[in-house]
C-alpha positions in Angstrom: -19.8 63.3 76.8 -22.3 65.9 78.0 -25.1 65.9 75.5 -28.3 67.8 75.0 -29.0 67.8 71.7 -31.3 70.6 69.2 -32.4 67.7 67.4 -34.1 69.9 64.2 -30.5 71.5 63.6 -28.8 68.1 63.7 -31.4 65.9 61.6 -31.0 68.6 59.1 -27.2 69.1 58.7 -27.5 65.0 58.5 -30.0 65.2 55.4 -32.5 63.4 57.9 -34.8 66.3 58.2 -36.1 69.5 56.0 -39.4 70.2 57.6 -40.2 71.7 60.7 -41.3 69.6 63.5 -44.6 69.1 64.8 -45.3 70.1 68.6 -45.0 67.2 70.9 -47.8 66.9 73.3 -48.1 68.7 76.4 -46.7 66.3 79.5 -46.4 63.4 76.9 -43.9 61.2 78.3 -45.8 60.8 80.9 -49.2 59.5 79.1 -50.7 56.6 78.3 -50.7 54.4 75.0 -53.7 53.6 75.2 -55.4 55.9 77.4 -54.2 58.9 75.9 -53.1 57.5 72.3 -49.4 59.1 73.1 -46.3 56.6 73.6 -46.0 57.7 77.0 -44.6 55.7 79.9 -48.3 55.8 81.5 -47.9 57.9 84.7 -50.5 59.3 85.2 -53.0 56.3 84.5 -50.5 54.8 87.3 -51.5 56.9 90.0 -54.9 57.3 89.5 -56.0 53.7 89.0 -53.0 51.7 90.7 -51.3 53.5 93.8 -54.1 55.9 94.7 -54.5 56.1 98.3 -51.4 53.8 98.8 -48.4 55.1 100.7 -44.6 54.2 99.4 -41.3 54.7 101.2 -38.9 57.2 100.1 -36.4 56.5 97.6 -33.2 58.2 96.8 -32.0 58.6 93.1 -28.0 60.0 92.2 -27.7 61.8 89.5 -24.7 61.6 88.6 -24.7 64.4 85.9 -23.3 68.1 85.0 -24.7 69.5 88.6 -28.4 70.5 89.9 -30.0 73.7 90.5 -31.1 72.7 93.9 -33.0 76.2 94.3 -35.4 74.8 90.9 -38.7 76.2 92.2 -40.4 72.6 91.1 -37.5 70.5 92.6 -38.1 71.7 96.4 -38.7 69.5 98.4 -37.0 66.4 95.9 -33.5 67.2 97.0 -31.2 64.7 98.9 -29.9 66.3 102.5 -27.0 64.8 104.7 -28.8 64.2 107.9 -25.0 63.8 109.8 -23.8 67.1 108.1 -23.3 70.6 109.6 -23.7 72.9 106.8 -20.9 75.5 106.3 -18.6 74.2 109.1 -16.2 73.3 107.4 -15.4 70.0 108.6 -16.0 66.5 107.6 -19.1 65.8 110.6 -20.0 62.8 108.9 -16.8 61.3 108.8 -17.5 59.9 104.9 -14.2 61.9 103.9 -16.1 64.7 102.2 -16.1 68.7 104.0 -19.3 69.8 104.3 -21.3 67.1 101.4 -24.8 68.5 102.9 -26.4 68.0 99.2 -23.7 65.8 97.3 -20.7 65.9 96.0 -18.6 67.9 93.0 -16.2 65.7 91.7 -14.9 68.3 89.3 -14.6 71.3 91.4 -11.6 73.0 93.4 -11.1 73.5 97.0 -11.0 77.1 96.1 -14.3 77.1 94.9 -13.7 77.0 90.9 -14.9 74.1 88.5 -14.5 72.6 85.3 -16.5 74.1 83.1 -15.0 73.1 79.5 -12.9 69.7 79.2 -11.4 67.6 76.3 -13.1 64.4 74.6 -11.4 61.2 75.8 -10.3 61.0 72.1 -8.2 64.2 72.7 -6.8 63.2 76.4 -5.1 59.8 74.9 -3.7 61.3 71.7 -1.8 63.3 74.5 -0.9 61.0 76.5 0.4 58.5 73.8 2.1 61.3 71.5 4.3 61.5 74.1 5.1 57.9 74.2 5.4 57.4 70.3 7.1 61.3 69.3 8.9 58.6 67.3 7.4 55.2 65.4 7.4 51.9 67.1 4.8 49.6 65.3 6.6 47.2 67.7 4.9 48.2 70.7 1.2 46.8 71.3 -0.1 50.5 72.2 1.1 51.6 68.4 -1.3 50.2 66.4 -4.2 51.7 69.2 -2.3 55.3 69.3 -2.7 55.3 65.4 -6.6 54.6 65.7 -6.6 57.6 68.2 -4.9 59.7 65.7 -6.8 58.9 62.9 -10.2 59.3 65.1 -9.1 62.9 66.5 -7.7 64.2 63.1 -11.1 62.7 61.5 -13.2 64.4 63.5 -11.6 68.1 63.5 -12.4 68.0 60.0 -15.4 66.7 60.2 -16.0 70.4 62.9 -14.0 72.9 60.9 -16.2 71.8 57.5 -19.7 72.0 59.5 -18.4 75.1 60.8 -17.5 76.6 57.2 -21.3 75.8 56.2 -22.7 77.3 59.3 -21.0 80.4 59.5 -23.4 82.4 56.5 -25.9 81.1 58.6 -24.1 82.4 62.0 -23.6 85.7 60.8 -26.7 86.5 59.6 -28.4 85.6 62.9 -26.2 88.7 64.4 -27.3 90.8 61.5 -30.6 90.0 62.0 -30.2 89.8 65.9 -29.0 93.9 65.6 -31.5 95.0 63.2 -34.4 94.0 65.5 -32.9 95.9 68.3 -33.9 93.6 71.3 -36.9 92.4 70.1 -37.5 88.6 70.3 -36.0 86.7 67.0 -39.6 85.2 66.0 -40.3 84.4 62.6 -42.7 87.3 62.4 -40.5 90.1 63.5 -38.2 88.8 61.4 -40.4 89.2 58.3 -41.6 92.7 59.4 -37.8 93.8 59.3 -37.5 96.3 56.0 -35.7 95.0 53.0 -34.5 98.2 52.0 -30.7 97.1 52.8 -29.9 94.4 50.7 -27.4 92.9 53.3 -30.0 92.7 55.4 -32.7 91.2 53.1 -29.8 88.5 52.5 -29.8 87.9 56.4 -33.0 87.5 56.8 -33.7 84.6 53.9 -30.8 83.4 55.7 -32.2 83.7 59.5 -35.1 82.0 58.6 -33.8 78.9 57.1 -33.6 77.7 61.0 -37.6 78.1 60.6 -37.5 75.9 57.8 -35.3 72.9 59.3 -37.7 73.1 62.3 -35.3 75.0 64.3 -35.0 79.1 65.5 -32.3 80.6 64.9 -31.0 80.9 68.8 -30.7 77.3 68.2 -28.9 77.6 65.4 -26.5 79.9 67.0 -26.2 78.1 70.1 -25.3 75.1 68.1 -22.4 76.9 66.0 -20.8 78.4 69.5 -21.1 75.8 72.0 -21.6 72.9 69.6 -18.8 74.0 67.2 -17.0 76.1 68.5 -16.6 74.6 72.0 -15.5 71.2 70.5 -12.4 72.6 68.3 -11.3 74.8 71.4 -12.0 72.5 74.2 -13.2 69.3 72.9 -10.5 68.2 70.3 -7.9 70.3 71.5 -5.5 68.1 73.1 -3.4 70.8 74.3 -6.2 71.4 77.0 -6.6 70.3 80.2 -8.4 71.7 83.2 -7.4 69.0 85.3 -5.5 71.4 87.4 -8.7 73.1 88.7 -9.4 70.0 90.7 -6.5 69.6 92.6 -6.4 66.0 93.0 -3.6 63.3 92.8 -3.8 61.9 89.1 -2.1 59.4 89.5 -4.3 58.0 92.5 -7.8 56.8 91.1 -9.2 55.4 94.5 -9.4 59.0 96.3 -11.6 60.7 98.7 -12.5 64.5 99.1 -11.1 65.5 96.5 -13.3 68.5 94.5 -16.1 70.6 96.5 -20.0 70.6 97.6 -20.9 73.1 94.8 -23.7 70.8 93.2 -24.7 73.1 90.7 -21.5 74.5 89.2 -21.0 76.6 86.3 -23.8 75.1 83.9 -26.2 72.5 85.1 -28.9 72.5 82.5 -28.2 69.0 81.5 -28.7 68.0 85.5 -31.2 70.1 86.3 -33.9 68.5 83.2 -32.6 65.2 84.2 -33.3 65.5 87.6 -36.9 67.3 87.1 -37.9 64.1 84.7 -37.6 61.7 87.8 -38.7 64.1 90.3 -40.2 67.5 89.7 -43.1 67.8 92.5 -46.2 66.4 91.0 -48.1 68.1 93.9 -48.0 71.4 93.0 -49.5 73.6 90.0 -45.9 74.8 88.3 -44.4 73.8 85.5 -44.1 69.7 85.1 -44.9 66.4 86.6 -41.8 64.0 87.4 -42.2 59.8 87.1 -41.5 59.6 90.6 -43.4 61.2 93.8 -41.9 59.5 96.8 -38.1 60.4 95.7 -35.2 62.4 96.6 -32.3 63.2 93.8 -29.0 63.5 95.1 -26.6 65.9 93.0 -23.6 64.7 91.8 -21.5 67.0 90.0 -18.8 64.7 87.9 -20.2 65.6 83.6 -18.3 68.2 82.4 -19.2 69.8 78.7 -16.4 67.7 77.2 -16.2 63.8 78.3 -16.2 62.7 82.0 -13.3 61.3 83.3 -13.1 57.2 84.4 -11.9 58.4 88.0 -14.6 60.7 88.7 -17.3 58.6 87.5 -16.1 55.4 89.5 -15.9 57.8 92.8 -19.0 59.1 92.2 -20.2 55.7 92.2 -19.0 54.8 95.3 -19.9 58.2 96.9 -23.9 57.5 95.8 -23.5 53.8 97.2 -21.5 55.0 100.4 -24.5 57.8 100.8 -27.6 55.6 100.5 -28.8 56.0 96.8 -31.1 53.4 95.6 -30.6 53.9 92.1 -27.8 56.0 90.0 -28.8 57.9 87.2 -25.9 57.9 84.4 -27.1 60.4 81.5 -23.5 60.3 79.8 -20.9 58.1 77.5 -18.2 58.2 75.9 -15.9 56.3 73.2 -12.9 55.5 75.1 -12.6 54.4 78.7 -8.7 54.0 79.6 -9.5 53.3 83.3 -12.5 51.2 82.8 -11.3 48.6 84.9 -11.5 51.3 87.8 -15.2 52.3 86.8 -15.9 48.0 86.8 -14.8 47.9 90.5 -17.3 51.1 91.5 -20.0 49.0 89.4 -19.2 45.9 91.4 -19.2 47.4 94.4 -23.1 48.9 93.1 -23.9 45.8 92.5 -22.7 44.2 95.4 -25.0 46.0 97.9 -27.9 46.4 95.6 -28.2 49.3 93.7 -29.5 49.9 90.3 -27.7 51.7 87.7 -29.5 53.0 84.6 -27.5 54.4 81.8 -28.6 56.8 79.0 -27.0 54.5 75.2 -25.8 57.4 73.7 -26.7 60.0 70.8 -25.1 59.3 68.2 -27.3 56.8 66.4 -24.4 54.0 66.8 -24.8 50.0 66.4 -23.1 49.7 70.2 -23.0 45.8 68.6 -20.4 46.6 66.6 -18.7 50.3 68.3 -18.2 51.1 72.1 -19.9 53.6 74.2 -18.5 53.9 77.9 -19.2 53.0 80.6 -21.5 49.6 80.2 -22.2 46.5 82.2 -19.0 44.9 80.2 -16.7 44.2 83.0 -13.3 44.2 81.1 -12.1 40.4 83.1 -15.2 39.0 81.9 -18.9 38.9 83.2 -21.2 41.8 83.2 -23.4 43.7 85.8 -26.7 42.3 86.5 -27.7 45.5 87.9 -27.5 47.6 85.3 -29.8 48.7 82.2 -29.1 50.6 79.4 -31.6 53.0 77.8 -32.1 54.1 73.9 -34.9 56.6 73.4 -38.3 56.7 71.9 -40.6 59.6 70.2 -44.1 60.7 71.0 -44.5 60.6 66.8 -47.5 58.5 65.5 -45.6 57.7 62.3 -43.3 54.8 62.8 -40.7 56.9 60.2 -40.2 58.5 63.6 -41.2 55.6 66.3 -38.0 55.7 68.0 -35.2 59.1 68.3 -33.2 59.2 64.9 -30.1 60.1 66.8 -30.5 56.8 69.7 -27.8 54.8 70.2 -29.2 51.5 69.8 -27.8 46.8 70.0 -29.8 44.3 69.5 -27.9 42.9 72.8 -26.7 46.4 74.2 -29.4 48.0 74.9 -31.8 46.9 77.1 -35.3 48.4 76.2 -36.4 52.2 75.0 -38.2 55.1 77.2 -39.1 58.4 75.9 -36.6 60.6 75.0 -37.6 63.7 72.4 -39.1 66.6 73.4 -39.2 66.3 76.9 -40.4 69.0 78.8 -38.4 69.8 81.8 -36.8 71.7 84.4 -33.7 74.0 83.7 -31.4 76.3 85.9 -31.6 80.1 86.7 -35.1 81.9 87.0 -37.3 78.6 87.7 -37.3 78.3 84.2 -38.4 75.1 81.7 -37.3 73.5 78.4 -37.6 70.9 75.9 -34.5 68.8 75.5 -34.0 65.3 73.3 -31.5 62.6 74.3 -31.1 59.2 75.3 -30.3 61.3 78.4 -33.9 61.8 78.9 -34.6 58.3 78.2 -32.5 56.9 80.8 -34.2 59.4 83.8 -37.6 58.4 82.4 -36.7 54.8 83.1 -34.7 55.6 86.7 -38.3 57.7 87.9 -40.4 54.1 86.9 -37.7 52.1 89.2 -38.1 54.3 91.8 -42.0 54.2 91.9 -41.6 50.6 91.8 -38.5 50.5 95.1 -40.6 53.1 96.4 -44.3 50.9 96.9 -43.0 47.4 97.0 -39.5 48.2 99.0 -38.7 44.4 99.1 -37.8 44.1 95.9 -34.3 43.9 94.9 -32.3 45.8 92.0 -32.3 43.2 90.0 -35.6 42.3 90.3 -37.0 45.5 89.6 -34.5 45.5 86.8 -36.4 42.1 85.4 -39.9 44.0 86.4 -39.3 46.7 84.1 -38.3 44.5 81.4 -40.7 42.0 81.3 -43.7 44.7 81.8 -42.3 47.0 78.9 -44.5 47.0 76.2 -43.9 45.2 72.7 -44.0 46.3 69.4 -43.8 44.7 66.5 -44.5 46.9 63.2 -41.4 48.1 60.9 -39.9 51.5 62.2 -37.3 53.8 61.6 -33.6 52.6 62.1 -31.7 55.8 63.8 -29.2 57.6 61.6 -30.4 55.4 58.6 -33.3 57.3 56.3 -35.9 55.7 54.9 -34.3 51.9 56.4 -37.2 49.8 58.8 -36.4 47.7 61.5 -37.8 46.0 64.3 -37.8 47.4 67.6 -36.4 44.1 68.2 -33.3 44.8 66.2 -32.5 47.5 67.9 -33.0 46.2 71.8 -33.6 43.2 73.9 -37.0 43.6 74.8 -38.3 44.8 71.6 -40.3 47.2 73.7 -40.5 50.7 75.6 -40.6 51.0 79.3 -44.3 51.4 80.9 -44.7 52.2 84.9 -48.7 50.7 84.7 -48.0 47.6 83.8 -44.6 47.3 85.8 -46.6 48.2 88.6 -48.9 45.8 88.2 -46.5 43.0 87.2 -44.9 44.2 90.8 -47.8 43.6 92.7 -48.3 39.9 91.3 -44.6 39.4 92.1 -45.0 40.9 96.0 -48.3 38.8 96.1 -46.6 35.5 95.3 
């Protein structure tokens, strides 16, 4: 599921957080511990004291996400081209069974040039498919007893919406009170308080409207939250009535399948992309907006995330399509709870694996022991064995306090997931207008991690996947104080009880762990 969260709205409706957040520090995930005092993943200390001067190779990273603004004024230049493909021809020049891929692929489009926008949670899509099966009871059959955990699950969690909705909505509508009275004027705290209080429905609003002030919010947050949050996972989401599928066009019944969807990359909302894709790569030689991890890189779109949960058969072909295509690495910022093809999506990881690229996967948002619940897709493969390829990313905070060491809402296994990398408040490129935003998720952790790799493939190029894979673990620096457990106030863990390493990912001292390695 597509994910980016507004984490002040969320800690707050979970009793996690009442105060307003403190401003992270400009550029921070890309600071220095030590250097800089700021949990950072040391960057910039990297470049000046470690590869200044030096010269790397060009690596290319798949993002395998929601789409790309490709036009992103700070991601010139960082964008993957077909060199066998004829843009706008029309035909297949390449022969790789995709029309006209000159800058990816869209896994979720139509030949007529429409896309997904919207889908339904994986949750939704098997309730439909097995309340077909079981219109009547059969505790007999082996898929009964699953088909009732997929009822219980869907019906669960539409109650869980409509009631968050029902506490929201005084909240809602006095945002579009407020939003009138001030007449196009930005909704700042200030204008808010200069509004008269003449009208008592309006004073009402405003107390209201500024509650999103008080939870460390604004209230376009707020809003945005109720309507696409809300709203979108009721109508779309856990509706398992819808289905989009038709859009595509493809053969559903075929999972193996080439050229099916179009070369839009961006499609209809590719904000989630777009500030994944600036994190690894935004140009860090030019004066706008932010520095990306990694210089010598190229990102290559892949459209396959909807806002809803991804599909098994479009994230196993977009596997093979980054593989077939030359990525070194495939950024996965996405997961799900249910995976009904997974066995599909083991073969596309195999087939990674086999020719030696690296897959790094975002854990999750929903501050979930992945010991003990699932979150899809993984390194797991369902006949046994696991991908030694892969690496699976929980996210970190810039906070000094360890109350707030690592992101409350990170997914996190004290076998699962592999090590941490920042992922709150991260400052990053979005779509439309060459614009930039703050965003929190383990989605930001996992492109934090993929931009260190691709430093790393991109100076000492004869290093394998899973070597870089043991680089960045063993380099990723330890801590060992009490800190916050995610989704569990006031509880202290280790870091070590919530990941392998214990640690958070650092590119100076997997850079220099890389150069002893080459050396030897």
């Amino acid at each position: 599921m597509k994910k980016v969260f507004i984490p002040a709205v969320m800690f707050s409706l979970l009793g996690i957080a009442t105060k307003a957040q403190e401003k992270a520090p400009e550029n921070w995930f890309n600071l220095d511990p030590k250097k800089d005092n700021v949990r950072g993943i040391s960057t910039e200390r990297t470049y000046e004291e470690l590869l200044k001067n030096k010269k790397g190779r060009t690596v290319i990273v798949a993002v395998i996400d929601s789409g790309v603004d490709i036009e992103h004024e700070d991601l010139q230049g960082k964008i993957w081209t077909n060199p066998k493909e004829i843009a706008g021809n029309g035909k297949d020049d390449d022969g790789n069974g995709f029309v006209d891929d000159v800058n990816g692929w869209n896994f979720i489009g139509g030949k007529n040039g429409k896309n997904i926008h919207q889908d339904s949670y994986e949750v939704a899509r098997e309730y439909a498919r097995l309340s077909k099966k079981f219109k009547k009871p059969n505790p007999k059959d082996p898929e009964y007893e699953y088909f009732e955990k997929v009822k219980k699950e869907l019906e669960g969690k539409r109650e869980e919406k409509k009631t968050e909705m029902e506490q929201l909505k005084p909240f809602y509508e006095s945002i579009q009170v407020v939003k009138k009275a001030l007449a196009g004027k930005p909704m700042t705290k200030e204008n808010i308080l200069e509004l008269p209080d003449t009208d008592l429905k309006l004073k009402e609003a405003k107390s209201k409207t500024l509650f999103a002030f008080m939870i460390g919010a604004t209230p376009e947050e707020l809003e945005e939250y109720y309507d696409k949050g809300l709203k979108n996972a009721l109508e779309y989401g856990l509706n398992p009535e819808f289905n989009p599928r038709k859009i595509v066009g493809d053969n559903t019944k075929k999972l193996r399948e080439k050229g099916y969807g179009n070369n839009d990359v961006k499609g209809p909302d590719a904000f989630h992309g777009t500030h994944v894709a600036g994190i690894i790569a935004a140009n860090r030689d030019n004066s706008l907006g932010i520095k990306g991890v990694a210089n010598n890189v190229l990102i290559m779109p892949i459209r396959a995330v909807p806002d809803g949960d991804e599909r098994d058969k479009d994230i196993a072909n977009a596997i093979f399509y980054a593989v077939d295509n030359g990525a070194h690495i495939i950024n996965m910022s996405f997961g799900k709870a249910y995976s009904p093809d997974k066995k599909f999506v083991d073969e596309a990881v195999k087939y990674a694996e086999s020719k030696g690229v690296l897959l790094i996967h975002a854990a999750g948002n929903d501050a979930k022991n992945l010991e003990v619940e699932a979150n899809f897709p993984n390194r797991y493969y369902a006949d046994g064995g696991e991908a030694k390829n892969w690496l699976e990313i929980g996210a970190s905070s810039w906070h000094d306090k360890d109350s707030k060491f690592v992101a409350n809402f990170s997914n996190y296994g004290k076998t699962k997931v592999d090590v941490f990398a920042p992922g709150v408040d991260i400052y990053s490129t979005v779509p439309d207008k060459n614009a930039y935003k703050n965003a929190s998720g383990t989605s930001m952790a996992a492109p934090a991690t993929s931009g260190v790799a691709a430093i790393l493939m991109s100076y000492y190029p004869e290093l394998t996947a899973v070597q870089v894979k043991e680089i960045l673990l063993k380099s990723a620096i330890r801590y060992t104080q009490d800190i916050n457990k995610p989704g569990a106030k006031g509880e202290k863990v280790k870091l070590s009880d919530l990941c392998v390493t214990g640690a958070i990912i650092n590119a100076y001292e997997a850079v220099r762990l890389a150069e002893e390695m080459t050396k030897k």
